[in-house]
N, C-alpha and C positions, 0 to 999 in steps of 0.2 A: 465499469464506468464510474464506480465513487471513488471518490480522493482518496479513502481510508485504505490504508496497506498495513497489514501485521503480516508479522512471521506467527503462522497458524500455532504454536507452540503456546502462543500466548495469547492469540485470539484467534476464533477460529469462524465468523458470522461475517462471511462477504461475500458471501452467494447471489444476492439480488444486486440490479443493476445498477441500485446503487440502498444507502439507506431511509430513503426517503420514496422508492418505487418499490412497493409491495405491496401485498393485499391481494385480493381480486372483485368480480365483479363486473358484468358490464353484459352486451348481447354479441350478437355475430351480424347484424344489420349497420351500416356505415352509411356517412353523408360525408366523404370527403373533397377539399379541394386543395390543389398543390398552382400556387403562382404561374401563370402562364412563362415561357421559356424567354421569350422577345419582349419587347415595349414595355413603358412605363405600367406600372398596376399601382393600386394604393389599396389595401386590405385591412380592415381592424386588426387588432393587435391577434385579437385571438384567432381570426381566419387565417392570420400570418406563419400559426402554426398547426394547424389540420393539414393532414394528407399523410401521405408516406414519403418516410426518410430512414433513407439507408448509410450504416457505417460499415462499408464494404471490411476494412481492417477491423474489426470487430469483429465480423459475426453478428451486428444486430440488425433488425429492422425494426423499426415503430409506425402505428398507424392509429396516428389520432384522427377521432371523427368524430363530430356533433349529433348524434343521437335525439330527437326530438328534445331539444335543450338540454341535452345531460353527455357531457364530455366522458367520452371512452379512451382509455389507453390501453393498447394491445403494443407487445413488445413480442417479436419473433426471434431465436436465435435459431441461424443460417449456418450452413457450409455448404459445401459444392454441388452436395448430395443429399444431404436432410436439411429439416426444416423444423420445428416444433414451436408452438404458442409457450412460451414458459412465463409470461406474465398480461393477464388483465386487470384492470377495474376502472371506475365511475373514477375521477378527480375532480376536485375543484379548481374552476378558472383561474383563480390567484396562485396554485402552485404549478397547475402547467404555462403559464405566464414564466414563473419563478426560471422551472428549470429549464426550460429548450426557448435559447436567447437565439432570434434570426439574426443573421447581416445584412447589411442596407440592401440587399439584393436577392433577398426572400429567396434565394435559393439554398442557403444552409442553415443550420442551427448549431448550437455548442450547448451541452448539457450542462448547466452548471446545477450545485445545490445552492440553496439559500446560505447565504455565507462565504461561497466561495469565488473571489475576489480577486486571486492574484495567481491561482495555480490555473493549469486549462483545463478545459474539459471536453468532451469526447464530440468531435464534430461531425453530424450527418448531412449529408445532402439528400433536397428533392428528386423523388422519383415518381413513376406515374404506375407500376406495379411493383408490388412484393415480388422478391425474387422467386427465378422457379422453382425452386427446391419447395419454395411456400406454398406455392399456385396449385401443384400436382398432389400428390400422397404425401401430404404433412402427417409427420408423425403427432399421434392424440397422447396427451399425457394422463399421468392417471386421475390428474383433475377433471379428462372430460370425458364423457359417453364414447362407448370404443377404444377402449384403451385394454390392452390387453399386455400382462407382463412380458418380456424375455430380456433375459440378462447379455443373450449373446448381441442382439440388435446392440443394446446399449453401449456396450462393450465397443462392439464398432464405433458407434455415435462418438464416443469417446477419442477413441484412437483417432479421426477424422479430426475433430476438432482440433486437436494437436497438431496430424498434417497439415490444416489450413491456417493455424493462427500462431503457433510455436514459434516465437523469435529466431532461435537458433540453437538445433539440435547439434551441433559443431563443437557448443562450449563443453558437454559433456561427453562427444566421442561416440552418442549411442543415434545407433544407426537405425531411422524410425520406420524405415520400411516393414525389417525385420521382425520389429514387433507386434506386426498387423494381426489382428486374433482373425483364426479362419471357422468357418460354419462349425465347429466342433470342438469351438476352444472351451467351452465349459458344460456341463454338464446338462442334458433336458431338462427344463422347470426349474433350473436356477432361480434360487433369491435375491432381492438386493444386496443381503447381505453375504452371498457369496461371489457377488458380484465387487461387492467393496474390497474385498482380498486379490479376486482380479485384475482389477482397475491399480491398487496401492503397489501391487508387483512389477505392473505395466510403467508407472512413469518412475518409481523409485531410482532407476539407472541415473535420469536427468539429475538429479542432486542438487533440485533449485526449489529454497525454500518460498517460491510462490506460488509452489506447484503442490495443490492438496485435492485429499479425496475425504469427502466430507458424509456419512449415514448414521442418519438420527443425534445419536451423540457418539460417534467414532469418528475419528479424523486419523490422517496421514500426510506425514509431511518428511523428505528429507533432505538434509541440508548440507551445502558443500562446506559449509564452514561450523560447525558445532559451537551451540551458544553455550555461554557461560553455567547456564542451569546444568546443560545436558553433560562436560567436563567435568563439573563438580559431581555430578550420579556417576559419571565412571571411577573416577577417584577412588572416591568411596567403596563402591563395588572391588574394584582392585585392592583394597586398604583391606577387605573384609575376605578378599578372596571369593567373591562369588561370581557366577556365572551366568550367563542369561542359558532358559529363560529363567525369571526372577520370579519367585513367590511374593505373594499381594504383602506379604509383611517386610519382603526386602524392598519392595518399590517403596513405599511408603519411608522406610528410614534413609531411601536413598534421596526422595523428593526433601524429607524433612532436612537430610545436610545439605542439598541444595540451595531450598531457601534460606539456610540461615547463612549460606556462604554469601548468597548474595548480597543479603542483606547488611552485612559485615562491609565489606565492600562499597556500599554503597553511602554508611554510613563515614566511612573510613579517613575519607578530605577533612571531612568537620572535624571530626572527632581527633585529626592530628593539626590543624594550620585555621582553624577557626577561632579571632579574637572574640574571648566570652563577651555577648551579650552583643553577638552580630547573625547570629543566625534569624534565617526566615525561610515562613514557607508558603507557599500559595497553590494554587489549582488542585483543589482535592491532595495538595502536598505529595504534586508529582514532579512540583518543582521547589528547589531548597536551595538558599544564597546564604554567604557570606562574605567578610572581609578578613585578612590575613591581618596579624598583626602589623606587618611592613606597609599596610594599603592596597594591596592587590584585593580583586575581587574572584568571588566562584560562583557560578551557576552549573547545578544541575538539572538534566532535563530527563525520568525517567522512563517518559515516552511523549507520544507526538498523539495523544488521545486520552478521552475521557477523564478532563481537566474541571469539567463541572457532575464526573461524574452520571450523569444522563449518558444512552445513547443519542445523542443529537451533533450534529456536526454544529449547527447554530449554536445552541449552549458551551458544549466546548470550546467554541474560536470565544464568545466573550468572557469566558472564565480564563482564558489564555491573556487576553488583552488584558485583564485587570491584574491578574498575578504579575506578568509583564512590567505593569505600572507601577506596581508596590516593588518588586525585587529591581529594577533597574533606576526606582530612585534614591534606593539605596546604594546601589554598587554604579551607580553614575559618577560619584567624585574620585572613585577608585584610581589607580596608575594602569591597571594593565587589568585584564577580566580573561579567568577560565570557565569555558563552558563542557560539562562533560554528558556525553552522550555516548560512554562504552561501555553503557550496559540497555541503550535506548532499543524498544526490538520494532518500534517503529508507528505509526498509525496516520494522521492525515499530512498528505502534501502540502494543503493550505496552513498546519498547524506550526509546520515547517518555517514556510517563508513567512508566516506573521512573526515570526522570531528574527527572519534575514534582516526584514526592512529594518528593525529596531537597532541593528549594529551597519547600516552601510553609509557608504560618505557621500555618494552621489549616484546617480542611476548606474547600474551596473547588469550585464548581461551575465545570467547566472550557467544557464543552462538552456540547451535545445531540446528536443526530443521529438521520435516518430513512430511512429509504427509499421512492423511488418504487414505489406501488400501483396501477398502473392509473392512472387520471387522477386520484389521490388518493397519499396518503399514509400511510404506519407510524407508529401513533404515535408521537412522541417519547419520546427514553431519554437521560436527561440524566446526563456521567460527572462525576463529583464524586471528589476524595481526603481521606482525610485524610495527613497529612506524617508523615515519619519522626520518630522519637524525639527526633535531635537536628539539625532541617533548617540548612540554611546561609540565616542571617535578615538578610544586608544586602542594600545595595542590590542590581539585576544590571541589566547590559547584554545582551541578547538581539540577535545581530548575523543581519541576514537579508538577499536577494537573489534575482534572478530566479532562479537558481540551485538554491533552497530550495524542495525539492519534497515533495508528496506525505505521511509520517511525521511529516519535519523539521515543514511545515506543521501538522502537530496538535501539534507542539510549539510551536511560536511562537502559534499560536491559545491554547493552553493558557497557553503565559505571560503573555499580558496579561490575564489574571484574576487573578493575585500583586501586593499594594501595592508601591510603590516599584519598577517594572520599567520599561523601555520595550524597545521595539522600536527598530531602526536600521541605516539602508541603504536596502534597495529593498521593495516588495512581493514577497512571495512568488511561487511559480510557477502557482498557481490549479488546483493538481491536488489538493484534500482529499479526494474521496470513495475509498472502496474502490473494486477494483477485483473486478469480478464476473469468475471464470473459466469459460469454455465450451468448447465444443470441436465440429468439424463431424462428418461421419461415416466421415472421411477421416484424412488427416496435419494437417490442421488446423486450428489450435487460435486460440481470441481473446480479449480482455479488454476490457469496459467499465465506463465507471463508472455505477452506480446510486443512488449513495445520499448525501445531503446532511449536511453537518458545520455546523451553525449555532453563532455565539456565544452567550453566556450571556441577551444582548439578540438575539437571531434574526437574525444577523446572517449575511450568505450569503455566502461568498468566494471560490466555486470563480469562474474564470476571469480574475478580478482581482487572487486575490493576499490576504493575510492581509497588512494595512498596517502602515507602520511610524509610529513617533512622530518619529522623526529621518530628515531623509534623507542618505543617503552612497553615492559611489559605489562600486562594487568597482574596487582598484588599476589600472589600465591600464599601457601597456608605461611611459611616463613614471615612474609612481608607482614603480612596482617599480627604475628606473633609478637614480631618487632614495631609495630606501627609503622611502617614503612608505604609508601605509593611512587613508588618508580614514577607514574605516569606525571602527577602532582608536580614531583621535584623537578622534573625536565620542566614543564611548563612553568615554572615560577623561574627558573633559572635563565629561560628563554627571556621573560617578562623583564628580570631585570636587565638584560643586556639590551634588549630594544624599548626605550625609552618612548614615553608619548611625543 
């Protein structure tokens, strides 16, 4: 349910429902009320949101209740057949106020975080019980009294999860029935942590980098389209002739060519078409501008998070806003502006569109989006902005690559709805949906994706990629040797033929 989307490669902390619901605490005693069905009612703010509410697409249920003046949140994750408590505690009135906003008709909510403004967020409706999966034999996690290890339960838990909330097991061919682990799929008294090996084998097929498997500090992720890090470690490895598996001394020199490749690369725009003494950089210097000698401008954007630094979605959107301020009053007089996001691996949606508004010309419909219901669908919620006061109105070069994942992706989707834009390089990395957070009844925890991002023509692009209008490659070791950026030269060359 939070905004935040990485490709776990590079971040891998998205397990709770969002980053602002965590913690625990609280009882098993409730005072709730849910808005009568018929007739007018008028409710304090805060009775507005007590009761239970269910996001059937999800998998969640919440159930706030007032507690002898002390506000509880109990958060349940559901499927057809189980049930488990995986988050409580005590809140304060000002932030369950914050995040579950009703509509004028007290029968829904929408989750937002503090900050977030212009992306959606997960909408529940009123119910008068938790579903039965809840009511009956909920599973106890090992947070509560009666809880009792088994890897195979889990295991299922897991696979369930998938059957109920999996977007679409069609994009990769893998037929999920088949994978169903049966009474005897792992060993008696299994660990979690051989349950992690279970679990990493189980959805590997899917080859969708939203799909992790998360114990203690191990993770699993794998991906239909191989990021830029993960290229340069084969490289390498081929260069040296080695073989997996890798000794902890070849991983290391492989990670070490890695980063310096990337970093090459990333440095590479400036360091060839940057007039001295036009470079800038803002947000914890995850974002970096200049001007071409000719007037053209660049923006890059290294990710879609942690721009102040903090885990906070609030700190990052205004360290975003003011980088924002400073690099686009500079590349504001420009002719034509590149923004590159082919090495972006992704992080908030809203971090996203506070970027959209600041280049559109007039309200524009970006993007819809729904989530899987069962063998049906959520309705569509179509995001639309209107632009800042005084947006950047010339041309733009939108630079993208297998690379560009996940956030970056709702921002390049968003930008081909802008006149005079193109896209150029590669297709995207074909990971747009959110990532739904779960967790087993154990140490661990998982992420899938649910939910569909269509273009403004219904256009569907998870697994292929958000395409481009130009094609270009990313540098390779030649390019870089020569100073070269294929992607660069297309985009400036673009720029001067479409004039502002």
């Amino acid at each position: 349910m939070s905004s935040a989307r990485f490709v776990p490669a590079i971040a891998v902390s998205l397990l709770s429902l969002s980053t602002l619901l965590s913690g625990c605490g609280g009882g098993d005693s409730s005072s709730a009320t849910n808005p009568p069905s018929g007739g007018a009612v008028t409710l304090s703010p805060l009775a507005q949101r007590l009761g239970i509410w269910l996001a059937p697409a999800y998998g969640y249920a919440l159930h706030i209740s007032n507690d002898n003046g002390k506000l509880q949140w109990r958060r349940y994750d559901y499927t057809g057949s189980t049930c488990l408590l995986s988050e409580q505690r005590q809140l304060e009135s000002a932030e369950l106020l914050q995040v579950l906003q009703p509509d004028t008709t007290q029968r829904t909510v929408e989750y937002r975080e503090a900050g977030q403004l212009y992306s959606p967020g997960v909408v529940f409706s009123a119910a008068s019980q938790l579903p039965a999966s809840c009511t009956g034999q909920r599973l106890a996690t090992r947070e509560e009294s009666g809880y009792v290890p088994d890897a195979v339960r889990d295991l299922g838990l897991l696979w369930q999860t998938f059957a109920d909330y999996y977007h679409d097991f069609t994009l990769s061919g893998v037929n999920w029935k088949a994978a169903q682990p049966g009474a005897n799929s792992l060993p008696a008294g299994s660990t979690d942590a051989v349950l992690f090996d279970a679990a990493c084998a189980m959805v590997a097929p899917l080859n969708d980098p939203h799909v992790s498997i998360f114990y203690r500090d191990q993770s699993c992720t794998t991906t239909r389209k191989p990021m830029l890090a993960d290229l340069l470690m084969r490289e390498y490895a081929q260069g040296e002739h080695w073989q997996a598996p890798f000794s902890e001394a070849q991983q290391q020199a492989m990670q070490g060519y890695a980063e310096e490749g990337v970093a090459l690369r990333l440095a590479l725009p400036a360091t060839i078409h940057a007039q001295p003494g036009s470079q800038g950089k803002g947000g914890h210097e995850l974002l970096n501008w200049f001007v071409t000698p000719d007037g053209y401008g660049y923006l890059g954007i290294a990710q879609f998070y942690g721009f102040s630094g903090e885990e906070s979605p609030v700190s990052d959107i205004a360290a975003l806003e003011s980088a924002l301020d400073q690099g686009l009053a500079q590349l504001g007089a420009t002719k034509g502006l590149i923004i590159d996001v082919r090495y972006n691996p992704g992080g908030y949606d809203e971090a996203a569109l506070r970027v959209v508004r600041r280049l559109l010309l007039q309200r524009t419909e970006l993007y819809r989006k729904q989530a899987r219901l069962g063998t049906s669908r959520t309705p569509l919620r179509t995001v639309s902005l209107d632009p800042v006061a005084n947006p950047y109105r010339n041309p733009i070069a939108v630079l993208t690559s297998n690379s560009t994942f996940s956030a970056a992706e709702v921002f390049a989707l968003s930008m081909r709805s802008r006149p005079n834009t193109v896209l150029i390089g590669d297709a995207t990395g074909g990971a747009l949906s959110d990532t739904l957070g779960k967790r087993g009844t154990g140490e661990l925890k998982f992420t899938l994706s649910n939910e569909y991002y269509l273009s403004p023509r219904g256009e569907w692009f998870e697994g292929v990629g958000v395409p481009v209008g130009i094609a270009a490659a990313i540098p390779g070791r030649e390019e870089i040797e020569r100073q070269v950026d294929p992607g660069m030269l297309s985009a400036l060359q673009w720029l001067r033929q479409n004039k502002p």
